[in-house]
Each structure stands twice: as C-alpha cells, then as structure tokens.
C-alpha positions in Angstrom: -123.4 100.6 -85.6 -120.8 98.8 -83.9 -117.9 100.9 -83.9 -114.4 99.6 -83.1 -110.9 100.9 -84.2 -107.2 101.3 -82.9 -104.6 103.7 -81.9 -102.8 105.3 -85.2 -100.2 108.0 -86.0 -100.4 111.6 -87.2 -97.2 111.4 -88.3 -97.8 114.2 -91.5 -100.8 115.4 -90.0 -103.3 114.6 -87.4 -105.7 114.1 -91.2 -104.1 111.2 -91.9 -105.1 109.7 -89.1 -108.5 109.0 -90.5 -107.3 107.0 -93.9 -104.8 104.9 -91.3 -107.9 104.1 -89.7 -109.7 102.8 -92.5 -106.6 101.4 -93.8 -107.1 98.8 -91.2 -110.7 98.5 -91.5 -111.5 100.6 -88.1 -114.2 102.8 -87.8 -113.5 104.7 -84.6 -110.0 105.7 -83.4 -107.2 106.9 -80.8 -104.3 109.7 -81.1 -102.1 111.8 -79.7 -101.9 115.4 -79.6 -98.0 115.1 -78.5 -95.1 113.1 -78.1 -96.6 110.3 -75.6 -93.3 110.5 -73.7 -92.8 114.6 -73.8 -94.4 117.1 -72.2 -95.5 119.4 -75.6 -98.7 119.3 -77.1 -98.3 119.0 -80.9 -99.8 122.8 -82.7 -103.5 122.1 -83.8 -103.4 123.5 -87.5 -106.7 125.1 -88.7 -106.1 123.8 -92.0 -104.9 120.2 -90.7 -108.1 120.4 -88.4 -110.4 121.3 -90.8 -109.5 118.1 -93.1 -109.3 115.9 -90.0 -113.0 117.1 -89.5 -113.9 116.6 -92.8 -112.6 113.3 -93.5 -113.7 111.8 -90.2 -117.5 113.3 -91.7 -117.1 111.8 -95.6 -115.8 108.2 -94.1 -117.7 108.0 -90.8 -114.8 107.6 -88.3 -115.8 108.1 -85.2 -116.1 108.8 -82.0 -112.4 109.5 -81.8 -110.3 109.9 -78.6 -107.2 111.8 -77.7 -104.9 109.7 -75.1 -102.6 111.7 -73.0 -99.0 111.7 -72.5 -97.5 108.9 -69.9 -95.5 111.5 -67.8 -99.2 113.0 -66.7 -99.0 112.8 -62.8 -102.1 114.6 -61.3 -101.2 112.3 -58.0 -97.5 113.8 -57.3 -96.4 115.3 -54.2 -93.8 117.3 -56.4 -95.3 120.5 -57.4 -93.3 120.9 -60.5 -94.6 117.6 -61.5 -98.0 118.5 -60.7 -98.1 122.1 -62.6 -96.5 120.4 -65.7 -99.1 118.0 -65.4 -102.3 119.9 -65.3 -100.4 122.5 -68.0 -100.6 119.5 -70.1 -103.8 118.2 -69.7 -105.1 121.3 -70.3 -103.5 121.4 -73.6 -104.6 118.1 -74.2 -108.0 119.0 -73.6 -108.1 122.3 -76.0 -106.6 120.4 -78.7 -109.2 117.9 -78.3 -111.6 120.2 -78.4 -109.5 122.3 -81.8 -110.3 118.9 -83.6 -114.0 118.2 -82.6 -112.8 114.9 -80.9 -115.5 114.6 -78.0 -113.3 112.3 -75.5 -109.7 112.8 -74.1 -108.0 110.0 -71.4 -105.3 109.4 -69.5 -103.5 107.9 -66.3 -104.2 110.0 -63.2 -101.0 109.0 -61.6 -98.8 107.3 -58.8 -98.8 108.9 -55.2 -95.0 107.7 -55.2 -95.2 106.9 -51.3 -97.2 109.7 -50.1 -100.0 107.2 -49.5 -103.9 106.2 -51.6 -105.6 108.9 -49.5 -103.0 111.7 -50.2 -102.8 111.0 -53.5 -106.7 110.5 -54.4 -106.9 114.1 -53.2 -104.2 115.7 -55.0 -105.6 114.0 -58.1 -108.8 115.6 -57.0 -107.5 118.6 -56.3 -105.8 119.2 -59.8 -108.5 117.8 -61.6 -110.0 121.0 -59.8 -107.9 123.2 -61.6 -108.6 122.2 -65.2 -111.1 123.9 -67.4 -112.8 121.2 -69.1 -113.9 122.2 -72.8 -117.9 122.2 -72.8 -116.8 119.4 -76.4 -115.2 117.2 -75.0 -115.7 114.5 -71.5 -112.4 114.1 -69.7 -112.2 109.9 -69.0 -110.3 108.6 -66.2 -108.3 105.7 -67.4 -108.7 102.3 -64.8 -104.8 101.0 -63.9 -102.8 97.9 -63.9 -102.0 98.9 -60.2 -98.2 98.0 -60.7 -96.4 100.1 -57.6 -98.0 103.4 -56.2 -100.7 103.9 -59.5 -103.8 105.1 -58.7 -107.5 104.1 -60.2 -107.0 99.9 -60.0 -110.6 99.9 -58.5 -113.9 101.4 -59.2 -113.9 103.3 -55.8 -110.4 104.9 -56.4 -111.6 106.3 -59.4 -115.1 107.5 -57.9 -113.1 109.3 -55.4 -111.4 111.0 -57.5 -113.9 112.2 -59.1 -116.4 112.7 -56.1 -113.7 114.9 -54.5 -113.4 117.2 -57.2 -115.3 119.8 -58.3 -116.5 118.5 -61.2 -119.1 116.2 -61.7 -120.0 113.0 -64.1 -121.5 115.9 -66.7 -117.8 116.3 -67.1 -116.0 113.0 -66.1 -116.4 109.8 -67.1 -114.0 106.3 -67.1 -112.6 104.7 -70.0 -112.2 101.0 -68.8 -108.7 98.9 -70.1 -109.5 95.0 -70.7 -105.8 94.3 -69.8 -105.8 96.6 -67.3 -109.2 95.1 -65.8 -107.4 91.7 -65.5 -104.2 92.7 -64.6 -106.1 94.5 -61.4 -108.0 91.3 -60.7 -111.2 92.0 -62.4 -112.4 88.9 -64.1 -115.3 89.0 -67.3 -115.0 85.8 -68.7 -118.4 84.7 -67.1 -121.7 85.8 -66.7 -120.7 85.6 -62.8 -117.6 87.4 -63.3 -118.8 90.5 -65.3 -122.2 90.5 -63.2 -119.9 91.0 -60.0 -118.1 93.7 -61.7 -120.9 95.9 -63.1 -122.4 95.3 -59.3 -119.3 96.8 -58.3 -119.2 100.1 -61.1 -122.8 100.2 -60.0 -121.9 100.7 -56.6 -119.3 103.8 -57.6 -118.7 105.4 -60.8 -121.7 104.2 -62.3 -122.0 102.3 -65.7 -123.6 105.2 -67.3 -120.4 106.4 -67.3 -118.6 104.3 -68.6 -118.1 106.1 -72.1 -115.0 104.3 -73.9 -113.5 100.8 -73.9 -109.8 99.9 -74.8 -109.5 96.5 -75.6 -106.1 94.7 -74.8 -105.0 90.9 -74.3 -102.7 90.7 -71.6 -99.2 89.2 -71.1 -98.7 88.7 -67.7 -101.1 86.9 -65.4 -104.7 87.4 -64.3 -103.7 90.1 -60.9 -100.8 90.4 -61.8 -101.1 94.6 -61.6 -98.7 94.3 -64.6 -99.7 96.4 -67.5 -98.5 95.2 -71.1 -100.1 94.0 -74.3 -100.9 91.6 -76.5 -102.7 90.4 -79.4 -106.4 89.7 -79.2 -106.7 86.0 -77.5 -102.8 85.5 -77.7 -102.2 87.1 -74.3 -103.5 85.3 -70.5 -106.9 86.9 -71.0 -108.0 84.5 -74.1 -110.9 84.9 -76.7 -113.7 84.0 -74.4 -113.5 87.0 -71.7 -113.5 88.9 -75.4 -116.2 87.5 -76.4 -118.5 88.0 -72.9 -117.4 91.5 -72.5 -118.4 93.2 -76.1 -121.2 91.6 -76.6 -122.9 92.5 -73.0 -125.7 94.7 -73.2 -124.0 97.2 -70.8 -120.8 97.6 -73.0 -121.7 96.0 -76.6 -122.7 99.6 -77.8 -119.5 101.6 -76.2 -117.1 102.8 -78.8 -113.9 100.4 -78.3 -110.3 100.9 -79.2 -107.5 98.8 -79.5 -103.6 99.6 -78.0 -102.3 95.7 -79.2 -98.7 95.3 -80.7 -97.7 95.6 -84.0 -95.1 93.0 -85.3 -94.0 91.0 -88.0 -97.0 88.8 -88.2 -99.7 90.8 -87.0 -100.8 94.1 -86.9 -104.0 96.3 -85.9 -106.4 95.2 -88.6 -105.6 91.4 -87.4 -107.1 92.1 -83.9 -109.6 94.8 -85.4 -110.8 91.3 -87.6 -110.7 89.2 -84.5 -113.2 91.2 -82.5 -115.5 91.1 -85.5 -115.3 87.6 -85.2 -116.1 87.3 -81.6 -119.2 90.1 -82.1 -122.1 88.8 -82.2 -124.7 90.6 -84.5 -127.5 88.6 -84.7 
C-alpha cells in the first residue's frame, strides 16, 4: 500500500496525532517528541502511549517517524553543545522507541568553521556515543548545505556513518526532495535520478534509504537554501514529483510531507496532489 502522510501536532497528546493524520487523509506520519526549538523531550505517558499504539493499529497509520529538534549539533566543536546534543538524541530515541515508532531523524549538524573533515568525525564520533534502541533505525537527514551544514552529499553522509561504530543495521538516510534540489541533486529525468541513485549506489547505498520527505522548494535549483513549499508551487514543479515517487527504487518508501500550511492550502491539499501524480496502474 502506498503510504504517504504529513508532519502533525500532539498538542493534547502524542494520540491525537493519529486522527490529525487521517483527518487529512494521510496514512503514515511525522512528530515530535519535544519542542522542535528546545532542548526537552516531551514525558512519554504509558497511558498516552498505549492509545497512540492502539489507534495507529485500529486505523493503519503507519510507519511513523519521530523528527528531532533543530538545535541537534552532533558536528560542534563546543562540547556543551555536543553533550546537549547527544543527551537529546538519546531521548529522542527512547521516546521513539516508548511509542513503537520504528524510525527517528534529524540534522547531524554545522562544523561552524572547524572544517568538513573535523566535523564528519565529531558527528561520527557522537553518533558513537548513542545507544540506539534495537526498535527503532536512526536516519541521517540529507541538507540544504546553506553555510557550514553537514550531509549535502551522499559521501558526507556515508562518512559519517562509515566512521562510526555503528553500522547500516542501525543507520539509515531519510532523503529531503527540497533538500535534494536545494543541494543540486536533480530527479526530474530518467537521466537525472539515474545519475543520482549511481551516486547513493556508490555510498550509502539505496537499501538504505528507509524514509522520504517530500517538499517543493522556494528558492532555486542549488541554491543550498532550505525552505518549503506547496507541492508543484515551489522551483521544483510537479514533474520531478512525479519521476521520483513513482520509481521503482523509492515508489514503495513511506513518504512524508513538511509543506506550509496557509490560508488556502493545507497538508491534505499536497497529501491529494501526490495521489494525483502516483501512478497505480
């Protein structure tokens, strides 16, 4: 089954994510287990658990993910930064885990002028540190690339991985359509994506690839600019849509949407637009 979904609240409890979800006619979904712009992870309540678990069963939601805070650094030279950092990872993680939700993502980080090398290692290094529930697969988000960010290409993100002392059991990517484009990764042509899955071939490997977010972009194809837009309203356009989910490689990866809400449109208008460019014949 094709499953597709967006990010929602849990605003009154992480159970009501599931009827937002299907609210909006998604199947799958994203959350937070915190304040995406604080450092505390949000208390996992049996109770609230247990219902999450049991809705997500009755109304087949699912695979869900868990996307970590923005102020995650695993690349810092700060140490502060960097225990903060894995402290809330970790949290992440186990909270992940405390709901049965089987994948958890997030930015690895800028190196903030200590250099790619430096910073691939301390990401590395840190990713060392965690303990990775046995539930749940840790995905390394791809990046815009805007300033010192780490993971705009295939082989940042392999390093990262490579380098640590975990393995692809554990790790996996969760590939970002804006952020794809924004880096100057092109799918809108056979060509294009053929070059790209040549290229995850050659590092991370597209077996693990394990989650896609799908985003229009507003700013300009390499750009390294990282901000979103409605489903073909953004520089990316329905077409690269269109190519991506319905490749063989991807078509059967569990895909979530991060696009705006506004006035006009909301999540279920860009849920109903990649229905329309799936192909299900």
């Amino acid at each position: 089954m094709f499953r597709i979904g967006s990010h929602v609240s849990t605003a009154g409890g992480v159970e009501k994510a599931v009827d937002r979800q299907v609210e909006i006619k998604g199947n799958c979904g994203q959350l937070f287990v915190g304040s995406p712009r604080g450092w505390k992870v949000g208390e996992v309540k049996k109770e609230g658990a247990d219902l999450f678990k049991k809705y997500c069963s009755e109304k087949d939601v699912g695979p869900w993910i868990v996307h970590g805070t923005y102020l995650i650094n695993l690349a810092t030279p700060k140490e502060e930064l960097a225990e903060k950092s894995v402290a809330t990872v970790q949290g992440e993680l186990d909270a992940s885990a405390e709901l049965d939700i089987p994948y958890y993502t997030f930015h690895p980080g800028a190196h903030t002028g200590e250099g790619v090398e430096k910073g691939l290692k301390n990401i590395a290094m840190r990713l060392s540190q965690l303990e990775i529930p046995n539930s749940v697969t840790l995905l390394l988000e791809n990046t815009a690339g805007k300033g010192t960010t780490l993971g705009e290409t295939f082989a940042e993100l392999q390093t990262m991985v490579e380098e640590s002392t975990y393995g692809y059991d554990d790790i996996g990517v969760c590939l970002d359509t804006c952020h794809l484009f924004s880096a100057g990764y092109g799918f809108g042509t056979d060509e294009e994506i053929s070059q790209m899955i040549d290229e995850i071939e050659g590092t991370i490997g597209i077996e693990n690839v394990r989650y896609l977010h799908l985003n229009d972009s507003k700013h300009p194809f390499g750009s390294k600019k990282d901000e979103h837009e409605h489903i073909g309203d953004g520089e990316i356009g329905e077409g690269p849509f269109r190519t991506l989910i319905n490749h063989k490689l991807f078509r059967g990866l569990p895909m979530v949407l991060e696009t705006p809400i506004d006035e006009e449109k909301d999540h279920s208008w860009d849920i109903q637009k990649i229905r329309e460019l799936r192909d299900d014949s």
